[in-house]
C-alpha positions as CSV (number, residue, x, y, z in Angstrom):
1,X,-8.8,-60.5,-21.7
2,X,-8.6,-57.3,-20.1
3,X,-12.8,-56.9,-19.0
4,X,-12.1,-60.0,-17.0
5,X,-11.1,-60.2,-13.3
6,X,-8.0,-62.2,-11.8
7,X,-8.4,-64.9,-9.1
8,X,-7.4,-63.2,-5.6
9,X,-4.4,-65.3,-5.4
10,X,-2.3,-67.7,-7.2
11,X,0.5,-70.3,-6.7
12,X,3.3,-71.7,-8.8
13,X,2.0,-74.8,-10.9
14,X,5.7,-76.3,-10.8
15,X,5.2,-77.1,-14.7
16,X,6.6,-74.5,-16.9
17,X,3.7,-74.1,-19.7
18,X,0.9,-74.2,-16.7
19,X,2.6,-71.3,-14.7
20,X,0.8,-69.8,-11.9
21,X,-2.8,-71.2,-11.3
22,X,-5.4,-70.2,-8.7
23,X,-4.4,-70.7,-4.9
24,X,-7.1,-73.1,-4.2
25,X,-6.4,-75.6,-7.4
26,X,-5.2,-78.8,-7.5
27,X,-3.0,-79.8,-9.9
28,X,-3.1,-83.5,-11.2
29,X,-2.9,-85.6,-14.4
30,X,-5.7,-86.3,-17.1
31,X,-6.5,-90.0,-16.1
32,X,-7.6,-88.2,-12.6
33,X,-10.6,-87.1,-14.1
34,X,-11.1,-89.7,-16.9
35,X,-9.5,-93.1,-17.8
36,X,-8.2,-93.1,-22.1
37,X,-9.1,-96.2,-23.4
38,X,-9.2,-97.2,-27.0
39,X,-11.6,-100.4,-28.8
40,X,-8.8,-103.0,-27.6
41,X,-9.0,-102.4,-24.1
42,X,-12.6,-104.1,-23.6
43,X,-13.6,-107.9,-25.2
44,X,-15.4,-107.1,-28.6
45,X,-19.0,-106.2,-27.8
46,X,-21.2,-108.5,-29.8
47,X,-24.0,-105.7,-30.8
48,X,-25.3,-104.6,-34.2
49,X,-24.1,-101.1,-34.9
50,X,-27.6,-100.1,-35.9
51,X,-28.0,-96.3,-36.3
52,X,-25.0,-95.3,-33.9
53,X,-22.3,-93.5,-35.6
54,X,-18.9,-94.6,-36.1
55,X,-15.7,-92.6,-34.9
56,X,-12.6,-91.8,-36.1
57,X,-13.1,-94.3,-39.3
58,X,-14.6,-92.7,-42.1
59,X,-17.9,-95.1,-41.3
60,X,-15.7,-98.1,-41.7
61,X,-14.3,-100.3,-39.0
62,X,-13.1,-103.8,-37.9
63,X,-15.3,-105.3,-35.4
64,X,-11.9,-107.2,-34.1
65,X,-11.2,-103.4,-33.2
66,X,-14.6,-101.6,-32.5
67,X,-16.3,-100.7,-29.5
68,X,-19.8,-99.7,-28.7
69,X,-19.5,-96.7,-26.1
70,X,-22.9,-95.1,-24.2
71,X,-22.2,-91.8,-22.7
72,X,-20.2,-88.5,-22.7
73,X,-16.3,-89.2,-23.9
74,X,-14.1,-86.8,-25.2
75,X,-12.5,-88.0,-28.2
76,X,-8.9,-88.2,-29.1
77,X,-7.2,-89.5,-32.2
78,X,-4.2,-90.8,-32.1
79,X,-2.7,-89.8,-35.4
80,X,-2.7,-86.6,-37.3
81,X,-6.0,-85.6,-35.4
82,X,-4.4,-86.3,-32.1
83,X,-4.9,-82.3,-31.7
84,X,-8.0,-82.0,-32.6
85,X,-10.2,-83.9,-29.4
86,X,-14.3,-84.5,-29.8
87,X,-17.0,-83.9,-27.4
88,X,-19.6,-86.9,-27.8
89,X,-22.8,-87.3,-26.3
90,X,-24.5,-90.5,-26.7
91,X,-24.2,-94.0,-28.1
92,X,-21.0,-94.6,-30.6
93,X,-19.0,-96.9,-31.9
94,X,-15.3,-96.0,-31.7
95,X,-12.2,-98.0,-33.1
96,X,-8.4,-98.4,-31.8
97,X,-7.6,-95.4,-34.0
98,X,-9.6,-93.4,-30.8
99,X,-9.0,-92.6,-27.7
100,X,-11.8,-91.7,-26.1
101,X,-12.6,-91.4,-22.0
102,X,-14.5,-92.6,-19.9
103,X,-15.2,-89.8,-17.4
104,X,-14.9,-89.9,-13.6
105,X,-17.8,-87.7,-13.0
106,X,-17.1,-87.8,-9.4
107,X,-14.6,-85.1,-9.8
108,X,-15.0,-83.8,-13.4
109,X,-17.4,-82.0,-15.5
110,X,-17.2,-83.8,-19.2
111,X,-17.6,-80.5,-20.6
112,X,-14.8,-78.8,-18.9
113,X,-12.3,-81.9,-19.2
114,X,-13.1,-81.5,-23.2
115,X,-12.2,-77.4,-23.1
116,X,-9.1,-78.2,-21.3
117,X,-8.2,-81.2,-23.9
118,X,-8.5,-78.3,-27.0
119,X,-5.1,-76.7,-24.6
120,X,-3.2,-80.0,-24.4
121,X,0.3,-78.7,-25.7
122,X,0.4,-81.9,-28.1
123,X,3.1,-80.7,-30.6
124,X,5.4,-80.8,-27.5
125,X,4.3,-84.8,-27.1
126,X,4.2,-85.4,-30.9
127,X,6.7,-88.4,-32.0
128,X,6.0,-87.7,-35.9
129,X,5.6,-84.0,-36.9
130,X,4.2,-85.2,-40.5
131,X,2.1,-87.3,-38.8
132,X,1.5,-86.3,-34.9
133,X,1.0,-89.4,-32.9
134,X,0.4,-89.8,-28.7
135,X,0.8,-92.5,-27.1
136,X,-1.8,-93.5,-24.3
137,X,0.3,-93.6,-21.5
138,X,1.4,-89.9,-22.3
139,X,-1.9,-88.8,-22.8
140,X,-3.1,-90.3,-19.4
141,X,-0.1,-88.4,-17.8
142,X,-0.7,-85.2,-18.7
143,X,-0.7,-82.4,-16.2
144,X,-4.3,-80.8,-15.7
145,X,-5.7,-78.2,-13.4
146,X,-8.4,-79.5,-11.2
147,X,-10.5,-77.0,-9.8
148,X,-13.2,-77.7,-7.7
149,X,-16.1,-79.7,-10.0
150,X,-18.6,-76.7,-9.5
151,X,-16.2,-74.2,-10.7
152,X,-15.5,-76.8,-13.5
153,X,-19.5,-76.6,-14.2
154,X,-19.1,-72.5,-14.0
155,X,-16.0,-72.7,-16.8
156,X,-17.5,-74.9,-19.1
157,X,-21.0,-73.0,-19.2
158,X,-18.7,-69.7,-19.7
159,X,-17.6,-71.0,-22.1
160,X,-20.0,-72.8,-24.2
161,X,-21.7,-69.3,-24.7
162,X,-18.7,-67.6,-24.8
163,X,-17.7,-69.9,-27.9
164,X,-20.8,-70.5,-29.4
165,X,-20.8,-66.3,-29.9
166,X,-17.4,-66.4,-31.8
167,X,-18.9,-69.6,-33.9
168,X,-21.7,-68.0,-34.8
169,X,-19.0,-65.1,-35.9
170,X,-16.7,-67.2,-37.6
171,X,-20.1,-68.7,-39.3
172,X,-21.5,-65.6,-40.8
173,X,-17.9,-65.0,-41.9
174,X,-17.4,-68.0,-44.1
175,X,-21.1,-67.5,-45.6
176,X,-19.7,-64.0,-46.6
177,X,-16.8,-65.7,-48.2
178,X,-18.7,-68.3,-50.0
179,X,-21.3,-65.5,-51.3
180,X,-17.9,-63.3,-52.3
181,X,-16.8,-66.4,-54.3
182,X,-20.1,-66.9,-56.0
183,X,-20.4,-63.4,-57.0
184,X,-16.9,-63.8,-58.5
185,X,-17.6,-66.5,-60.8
186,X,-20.8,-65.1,-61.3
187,X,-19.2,-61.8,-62.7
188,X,-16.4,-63.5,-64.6
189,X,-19.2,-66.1,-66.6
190,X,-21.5,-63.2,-67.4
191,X,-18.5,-61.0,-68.8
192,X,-17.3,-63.8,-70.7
193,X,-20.3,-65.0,-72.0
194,X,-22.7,-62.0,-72.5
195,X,-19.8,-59.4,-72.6
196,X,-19.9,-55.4,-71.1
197,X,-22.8,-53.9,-73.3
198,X,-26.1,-54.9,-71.3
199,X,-27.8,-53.1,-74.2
200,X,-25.7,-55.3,-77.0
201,X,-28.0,-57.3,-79.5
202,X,-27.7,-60.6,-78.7
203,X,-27.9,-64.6,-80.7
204,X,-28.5,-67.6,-80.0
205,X,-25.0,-69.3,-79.9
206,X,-26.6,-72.7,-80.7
207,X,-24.8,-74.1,-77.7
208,X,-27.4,-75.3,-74.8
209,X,-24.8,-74.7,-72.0
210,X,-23.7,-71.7,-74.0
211,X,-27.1,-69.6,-74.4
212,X,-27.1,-66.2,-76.2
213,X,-23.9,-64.3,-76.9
214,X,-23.6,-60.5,-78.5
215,X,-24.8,-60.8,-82.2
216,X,-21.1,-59.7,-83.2
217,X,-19.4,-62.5,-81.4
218,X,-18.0,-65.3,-83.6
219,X,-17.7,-69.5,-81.9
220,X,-15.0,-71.1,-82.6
221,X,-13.6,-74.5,-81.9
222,X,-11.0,-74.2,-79.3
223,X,-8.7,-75.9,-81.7
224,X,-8.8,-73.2,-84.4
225,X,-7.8,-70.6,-81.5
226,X,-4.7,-73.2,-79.6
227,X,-2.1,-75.4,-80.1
228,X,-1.3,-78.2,-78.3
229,X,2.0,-78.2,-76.5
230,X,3.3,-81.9,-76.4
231,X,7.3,-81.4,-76.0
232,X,9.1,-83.3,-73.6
233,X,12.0,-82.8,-71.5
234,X,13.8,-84.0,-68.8
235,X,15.3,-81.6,-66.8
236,X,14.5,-78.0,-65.8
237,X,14.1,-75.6,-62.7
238,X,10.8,-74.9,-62.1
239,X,8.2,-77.6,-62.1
240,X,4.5,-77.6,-61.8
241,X,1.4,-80.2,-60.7
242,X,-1.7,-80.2,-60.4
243,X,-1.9,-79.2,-56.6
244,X,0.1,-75.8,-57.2
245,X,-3.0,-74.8,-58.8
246,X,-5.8,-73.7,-56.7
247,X,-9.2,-74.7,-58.1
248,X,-11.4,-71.9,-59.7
249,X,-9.6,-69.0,-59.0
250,X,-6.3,-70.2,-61.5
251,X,-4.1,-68.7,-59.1
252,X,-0.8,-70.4,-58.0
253,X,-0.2,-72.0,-55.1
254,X,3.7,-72.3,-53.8
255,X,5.0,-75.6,-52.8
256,X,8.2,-77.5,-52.0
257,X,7.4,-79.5,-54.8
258,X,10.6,-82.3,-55.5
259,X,10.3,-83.5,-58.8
260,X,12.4,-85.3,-61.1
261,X,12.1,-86.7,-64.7
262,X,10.5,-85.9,-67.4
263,X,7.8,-83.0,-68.2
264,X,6.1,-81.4,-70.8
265,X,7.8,-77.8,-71.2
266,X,6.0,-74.6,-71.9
267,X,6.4,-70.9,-72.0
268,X,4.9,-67.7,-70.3
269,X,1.5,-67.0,-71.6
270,X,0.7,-71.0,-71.9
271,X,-2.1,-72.2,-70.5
272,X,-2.1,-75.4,-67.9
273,X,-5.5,-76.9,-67.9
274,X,-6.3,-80.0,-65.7
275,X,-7.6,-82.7,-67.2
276,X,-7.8,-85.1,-64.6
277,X,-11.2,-84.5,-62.7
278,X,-12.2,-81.1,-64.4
279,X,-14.7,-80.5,-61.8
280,X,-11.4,-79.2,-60.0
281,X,-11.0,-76.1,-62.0
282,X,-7.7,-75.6,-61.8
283,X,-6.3,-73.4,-65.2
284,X,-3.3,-71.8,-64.9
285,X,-1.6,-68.8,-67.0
286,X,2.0,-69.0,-67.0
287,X,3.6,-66.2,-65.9
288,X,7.0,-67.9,-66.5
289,X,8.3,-71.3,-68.3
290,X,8.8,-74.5,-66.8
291,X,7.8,-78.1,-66.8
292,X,4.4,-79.8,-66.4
293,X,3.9,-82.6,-64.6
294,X,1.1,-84.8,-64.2
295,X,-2.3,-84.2,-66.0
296,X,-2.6,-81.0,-68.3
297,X,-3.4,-79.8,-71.1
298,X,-0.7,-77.6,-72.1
299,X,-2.1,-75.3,-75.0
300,X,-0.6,-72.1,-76.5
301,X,-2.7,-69.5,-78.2
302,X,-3.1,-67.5,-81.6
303,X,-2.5,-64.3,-79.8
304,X,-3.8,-62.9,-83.3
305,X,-7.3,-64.5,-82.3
306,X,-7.5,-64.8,-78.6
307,X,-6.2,-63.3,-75.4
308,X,-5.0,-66.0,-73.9
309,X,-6.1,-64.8,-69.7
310,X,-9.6,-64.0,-71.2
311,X,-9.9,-68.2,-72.7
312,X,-8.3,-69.1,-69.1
313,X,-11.3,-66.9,-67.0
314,X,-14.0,-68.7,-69.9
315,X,-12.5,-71.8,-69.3
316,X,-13.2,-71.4,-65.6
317,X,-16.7,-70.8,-65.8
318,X,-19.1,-73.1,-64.1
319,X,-21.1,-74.0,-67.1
320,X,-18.1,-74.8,-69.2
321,X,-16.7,-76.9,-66.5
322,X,-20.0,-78.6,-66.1
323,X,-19.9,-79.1,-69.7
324,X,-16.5,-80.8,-69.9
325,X,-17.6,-82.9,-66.6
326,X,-19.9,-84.5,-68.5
327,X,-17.7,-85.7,-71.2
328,X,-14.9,-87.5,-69.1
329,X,-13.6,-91.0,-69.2
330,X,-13.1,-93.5,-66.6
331,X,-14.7,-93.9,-62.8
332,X,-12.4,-93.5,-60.8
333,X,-9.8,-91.3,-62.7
334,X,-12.5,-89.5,-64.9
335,X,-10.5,-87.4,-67.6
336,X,-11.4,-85.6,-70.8
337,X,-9.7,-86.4,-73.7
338,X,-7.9,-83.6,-76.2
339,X,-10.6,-84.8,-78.6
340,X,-13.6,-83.4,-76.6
341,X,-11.4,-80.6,-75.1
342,X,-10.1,-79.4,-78.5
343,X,-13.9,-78.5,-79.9
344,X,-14.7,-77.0,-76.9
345,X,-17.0,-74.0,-77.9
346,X,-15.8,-70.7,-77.4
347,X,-17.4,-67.5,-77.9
348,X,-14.8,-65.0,-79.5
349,X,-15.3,-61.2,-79.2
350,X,-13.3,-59.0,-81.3
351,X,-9.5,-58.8,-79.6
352,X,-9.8,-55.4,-78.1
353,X,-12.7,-56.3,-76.8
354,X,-11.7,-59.2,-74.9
355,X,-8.5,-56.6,-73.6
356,X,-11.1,-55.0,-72.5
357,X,-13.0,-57.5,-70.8
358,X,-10.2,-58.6,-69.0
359,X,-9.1,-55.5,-67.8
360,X,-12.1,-54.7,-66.2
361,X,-12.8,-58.0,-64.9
362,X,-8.9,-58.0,-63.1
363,X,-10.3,-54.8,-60.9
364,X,-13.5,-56.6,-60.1
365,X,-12.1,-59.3,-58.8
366,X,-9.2,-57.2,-57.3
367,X,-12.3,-56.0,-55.2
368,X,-13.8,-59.4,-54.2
369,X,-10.8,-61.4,-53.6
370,X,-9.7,-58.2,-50.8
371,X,-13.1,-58.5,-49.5
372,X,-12.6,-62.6,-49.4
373,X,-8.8,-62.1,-48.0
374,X,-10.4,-59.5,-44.8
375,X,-13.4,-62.2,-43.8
376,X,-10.4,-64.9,-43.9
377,X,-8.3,-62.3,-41.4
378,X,-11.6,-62.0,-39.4
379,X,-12.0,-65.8,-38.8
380,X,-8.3,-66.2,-38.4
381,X,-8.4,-63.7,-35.5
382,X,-12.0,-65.0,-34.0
383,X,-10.2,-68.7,-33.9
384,X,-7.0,-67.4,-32.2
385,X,-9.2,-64.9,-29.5
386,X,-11.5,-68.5,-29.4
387,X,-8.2,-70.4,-28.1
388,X,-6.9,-67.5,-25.8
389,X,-9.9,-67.5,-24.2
390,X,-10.5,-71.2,-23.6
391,X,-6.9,-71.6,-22.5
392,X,-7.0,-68.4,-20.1
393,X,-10.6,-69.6,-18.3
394,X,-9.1,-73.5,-17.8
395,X,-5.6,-72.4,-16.4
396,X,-7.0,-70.2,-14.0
397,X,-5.7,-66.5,-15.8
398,X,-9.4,-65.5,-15.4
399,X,-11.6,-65.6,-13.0
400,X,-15.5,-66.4,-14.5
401,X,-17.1,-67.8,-10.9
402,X,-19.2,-64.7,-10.7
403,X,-20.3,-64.9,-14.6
404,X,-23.9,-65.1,-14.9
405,X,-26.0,-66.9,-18.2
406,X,-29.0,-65.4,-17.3
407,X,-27.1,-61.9,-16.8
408,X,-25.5,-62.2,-20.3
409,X,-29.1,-63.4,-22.1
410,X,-30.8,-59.9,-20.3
411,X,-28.2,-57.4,-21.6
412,X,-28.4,-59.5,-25.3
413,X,-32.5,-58.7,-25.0
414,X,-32.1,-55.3,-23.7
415,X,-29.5,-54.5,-26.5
């Protein structure tokens, strides 16, 4: 924050997380600049909902609990979003799982009361921490700086371009990450599929999904390359389900997981495939035994046929996946059974080949995944310089009054 100026003087807000704010603020609570009201403080409003949207519902609401708003409101919800406030413009329906406001414009600028709700301290008012809850009254009470409504104006238009900048930021890094993750699968299905040798002879595998494979690649049945691993037991040390696998890149995921009961046990060098929803893509290699729970295969290879990381990486190719998709049971718990998955197709390159494969594949996506990891940094710093900035512009620990729009648009042409 450094390239910005301090306000000439500043006085001691009395509240400890506000500190010292500009000399000529006032300080006050939020229901001085807008009243928090949720759908049972007004008489049901006998409209059709038409094409307005519905808040904080998932599109589905009680009309003994709904209210049509038609303004600006900033948005509040009241559990496990409660930190995470809305800036609406327009015609809504909201329910009593909202708050939202209804704006004294007399003395606030919407858009500045919605920057200073993203600072609200609400993990010091939370009365669940698994589920973060305020209540209205505290909400209504909470301390607020109230400078002047044109300095308000001259915050909130610093920054909405301010912001919109690091969006755009944070935007081009997640398309980088999404095209990292595409080239990752992309690279893994061609390797596994149509191997290291672009100049290799190539067949028809006689698989649609499959296409062409190197002429000196066998297909085999999954089943003549695995056994299924079925033993139970009921006690153990280290426990895995589905959610400790992270979809597509088979990579395990760390949680305080409290299990009890029975499991089906397996050994390093199993693999854990999901059954449940395969359009997850969550196969694991073990790199340690333990018990499965939940819905996996559990299947051990012929480590005289196949390597048993390069079946897991063609098991986690899109168009094997899609494949397997397309054969599950059930509609609302689709799973594929061990009679589908167990004549899987696989193409099967001599053993030292598929060491091969693997190894190189392990530094390419070595590569990617650092690349991924550093745009992931890059957002997480944007989003924390985002927040510093909002909160130092609506306490007062900047001074933007002489920041100019049209200035900052020049210098973006002339550059």
């Amino acid at each position: 924050m450094s390239k910005f100026k301090l306000y000439p003087e500043y006085k001691d807000s009395g509240i400890d997380w506000l500190g010292k704010v500009p000399e000529h603020w006032k300080i006050g609570r939020l229901k001085h600049l807008a009243t928090i009201r949720n759908g049972r403080d007004h008489a049901l409003v006998e409209a059709e909902c038409g094409p307005y949207p519905v808040i904080g519902s998932g599109g589905q609401f009680s009309r003994a609990t709904s209210y049509l708003y038609d303004g600006v409101s900033v948005l509040f919800g009241r559990k496990g979003t409660v930190d995470k406030p809305l800036y609406v413009k327009g015609r809504f329906w909201t329910v009593d799982t909202m708050f939202y406001s209804e704006i004294n414009h007399s003395i606030a600028d919407d858009k500045y009361l919605f920057y200073c709700a993203l600072t609200i301290p609400f993990d010091y008012y939370a009365t669940n921490t698994a589920l973060p809850s305020m209540t209205q009254r505290e909400l209504s009470n909470h301390a607020m700086n109230i400078p002047p409504k044109k300095e308000q104006a001259q915050v909130a238009l610093f920054l909405d371009h301010e912001t919109a900048r690091m969006d755009e930021l944070i935007a081009e890094q997640k398309r980088l990450i999404e095209l990292l993750k595409e080239k990752r699968q992309t690279v893994i299905s061609h390797a596994v599929t149509k191997g290291l040798d672009p100049n290799a002879p190539m067949k028809d595998s006689g698989i649609e999904w499959l296409g062409e494979v190197p002429e000196h690649w066998d297909i085999k049945k999954q089943k003549r390359l695995v056994r299924l691993v079925t033993r139970k037991i009921k006690t153990g040390q280290f426990y895995v389900a589905l959610e400790n696998i992270e979809s597509w890149t088979g990579c395990f995921i760390e949680a305080e997981n409290i299990y009890e009961g029975e499991g089906v046990s397996f050994d390093k060098g199993d693999i854990l495939f999901g059954k449940l929803r395969p359009y997850l893509a969550k196969a694991w290699l073990a790199d340690r035994a333990g018990i499965a729970v939940g819905d996996f295969f559990i299947i051990r290879t012929d480590l005289n046929e196949i390597d048993p990381e390069y079946l897991q990486k063609y098991l986690l190719t899109p168009s094997c996946l899609d494949f397997l998709n397309s054969t599950t049971i059930g509609a609302k718990m689709p799973r594929i059974s061990w009679n589908v998955f167990s004549v899987l197709r696989v193409p099967v390159p001599p053993l030292g080949e598929q060491e091969a494969i693997v190894s190189i594949l392990n530094a390419e996506i070595t590569k990617i995944d650092s690349l991924i990891k550093e745009a992931e940094k890059t957002i997480d710093l944007m989003k924390e310089r985002r927040s510093a900035l909002i909160s130092a512009a609506v306490t007062g620990k900047i001074d933007v009054r002489d920041w100019q729009l049209e200035k900052k648009v020049a210098e973006a042409l002339a550059s």
